[in-house]
Steps between C-alpha positions, in 0.01 A plus 500: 500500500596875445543746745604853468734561790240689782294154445784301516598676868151435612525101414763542767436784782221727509633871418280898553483683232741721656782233428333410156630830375827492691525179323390620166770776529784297600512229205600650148358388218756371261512344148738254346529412179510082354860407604572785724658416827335599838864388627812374351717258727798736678255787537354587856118405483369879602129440451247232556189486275158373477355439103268605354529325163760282377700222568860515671733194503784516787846297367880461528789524279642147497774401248288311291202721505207688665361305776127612563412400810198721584197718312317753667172614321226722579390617863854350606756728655871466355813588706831282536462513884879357533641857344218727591479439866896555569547678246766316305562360138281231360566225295139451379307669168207631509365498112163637387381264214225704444406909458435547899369727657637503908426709789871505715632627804844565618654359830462804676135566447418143564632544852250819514226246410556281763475787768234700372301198411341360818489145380826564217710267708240224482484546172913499432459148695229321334646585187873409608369150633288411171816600299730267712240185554477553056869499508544202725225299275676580154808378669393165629282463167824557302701271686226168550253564208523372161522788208114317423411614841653822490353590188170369645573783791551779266186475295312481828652812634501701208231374232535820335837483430562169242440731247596839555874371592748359213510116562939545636357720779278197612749256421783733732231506786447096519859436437494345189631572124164607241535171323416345835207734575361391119502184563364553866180762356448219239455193765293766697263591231435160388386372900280742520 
């Protein structure tokens, strides 16, 4: 389901409408472009984001190529939490696949959020411990589930996505070469 970001808060913490506008002025509305990077690996991640439209995919450099290991799509906040928090380099991209449109706030006015928010820490938490029980999930799926089964995963968490994202994407995400994922789509498509 869509949410613009207001509704989004409210599936979380109840907020006035005092700290609806603070909110509203806080976040910037940004947009990026297909292929334009929300954050390159080495850069300090500045900003966290929620989207409202598009589709982000979060990978690393390896030697032999991109590793995707994480899309982000709309109503979903995007932040590398390892670099923004500290404040150090990452080593993660963050790649818009599609025009987005994103509504970001920097480090500094996050922390202004959380005070001037009653419930704002709540809210920082409850998002924090979905992102890290996801995290721990992928991770254990990647590691004891067969590509079938992680395949099976993605199309249950993001329906939308088989085919709005280039088939290599996919393939990156369950771990797999493309060839694999062809023949994996084709022995899906014929049990159903």
């Amino acid at each position: 389901m869509r949410y613009s970001l207001i509704e989004k808060l409210r599936t979380y913490i109840e907020i006035s409408e005092e700290e609806e506008r603070f909110t509203r002025n806080i976040y910037k509305r940004r947009s990026l472009e297909k292929g334009e990077h929300f954050l390159l690996a080495g850069d300090v991640c500045r900003e966290a984001a929620f989207i409202e439209s598009g589709v982000f995919r979060f990978y690393i450099n390896t030697e032999e190529r991109d590793a995707t290991y994480y899309f982000a799509v709309e109503s979903e906040f995007i932040c590398d939490y390892p670099s923004f928090l500290p404040q150090c380099p990452s080593y993660v991209n963050i790649q818009a696949l599609e025009s987005a449109e994103i509504l970001a706030i920097n480090f500094d006015d996050l922390q202004s959020f959380y005070r001037e928010i009653s419930l704002g820490e709540r809210f920082g938490r409850l998002i924090a411990e979905e992102i890290f029980v996801d995290s721990i999930q992928q991770l254990a799926s990647f590691y004891q589930d067969t590509p079938t089964v992680r395949y099976q995963n993605f199309v249950r968490r993001f329906p939308n996505l088989v085919q709005r994202l280039p088939q290599y994407y996919i393939a990156s995400y369950v771990g797999i070469e493309p060839q694999s994922l062809s023949r994996i789509r084709r022995r899906f498509r014929s049990e159903k």
